[in-house]
N, C-alpha and C positions, 0 to 999 in steps of 0.2 A: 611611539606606541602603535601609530595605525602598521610601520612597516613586522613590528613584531608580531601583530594578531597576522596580517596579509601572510607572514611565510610558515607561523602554526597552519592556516589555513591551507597550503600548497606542499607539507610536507608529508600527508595521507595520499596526497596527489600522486609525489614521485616515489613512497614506499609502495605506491600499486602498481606504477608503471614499472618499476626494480621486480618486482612482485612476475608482473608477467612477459618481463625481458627473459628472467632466470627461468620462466616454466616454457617460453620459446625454444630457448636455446635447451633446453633438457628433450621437447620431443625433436628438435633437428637433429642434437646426437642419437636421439636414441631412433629414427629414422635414418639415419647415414650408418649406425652400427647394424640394425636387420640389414641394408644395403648391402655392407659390406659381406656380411654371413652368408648371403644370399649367392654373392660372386664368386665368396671362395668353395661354397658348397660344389657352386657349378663347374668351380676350373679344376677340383677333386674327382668330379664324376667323367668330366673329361679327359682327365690323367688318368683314372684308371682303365678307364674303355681303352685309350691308346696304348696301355701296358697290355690288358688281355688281348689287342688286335697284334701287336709284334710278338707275344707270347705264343700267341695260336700260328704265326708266320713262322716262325722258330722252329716250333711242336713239329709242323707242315713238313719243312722240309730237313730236318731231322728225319723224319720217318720215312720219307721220299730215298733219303741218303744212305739209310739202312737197308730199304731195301731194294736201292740199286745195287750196294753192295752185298747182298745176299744172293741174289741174282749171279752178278759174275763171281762170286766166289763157288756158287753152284757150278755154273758150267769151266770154270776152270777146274774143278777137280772131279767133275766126271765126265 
């Protein structure tokens, strides 16, 4: 009898601790998910800066190349 009333008595105990194991683990995920959103935002902002900087490297000398070659096709034909 006593050990039946003892574990009524301790099982509000461990439905609270279940209680705030489950809402721990709910903000570490949801703390490790902003985390993660956070890094890929950043490694996107980074990729793209490094795509507009070879982009603009490209554009550069592209246009460097056109007009070297405007240049000597000038004085080759006059």
């Amino acid at each position: 009898m006593f050990t039946t009333l003892f574990v009524m008595a301790l099982c509000p105990l461990a439905k609270a601790d279940v209680a705030q194991a489950a809402h721990d683990a709910k903000e570490a995920t949801v703390h490790a998910a902003k985390k993660t959103g956070e890094i890929a935002k950043e490694a996107a902002h980074g990729t793209a800066h490094a795509a507009k900087t070879v982009a603009h490297g490209v554009a550069n000398t592209a246009h460097k190349g056109y007009q070297a070659t405007k240049v000597a096709v000038h004085k080759a034909t006059h």
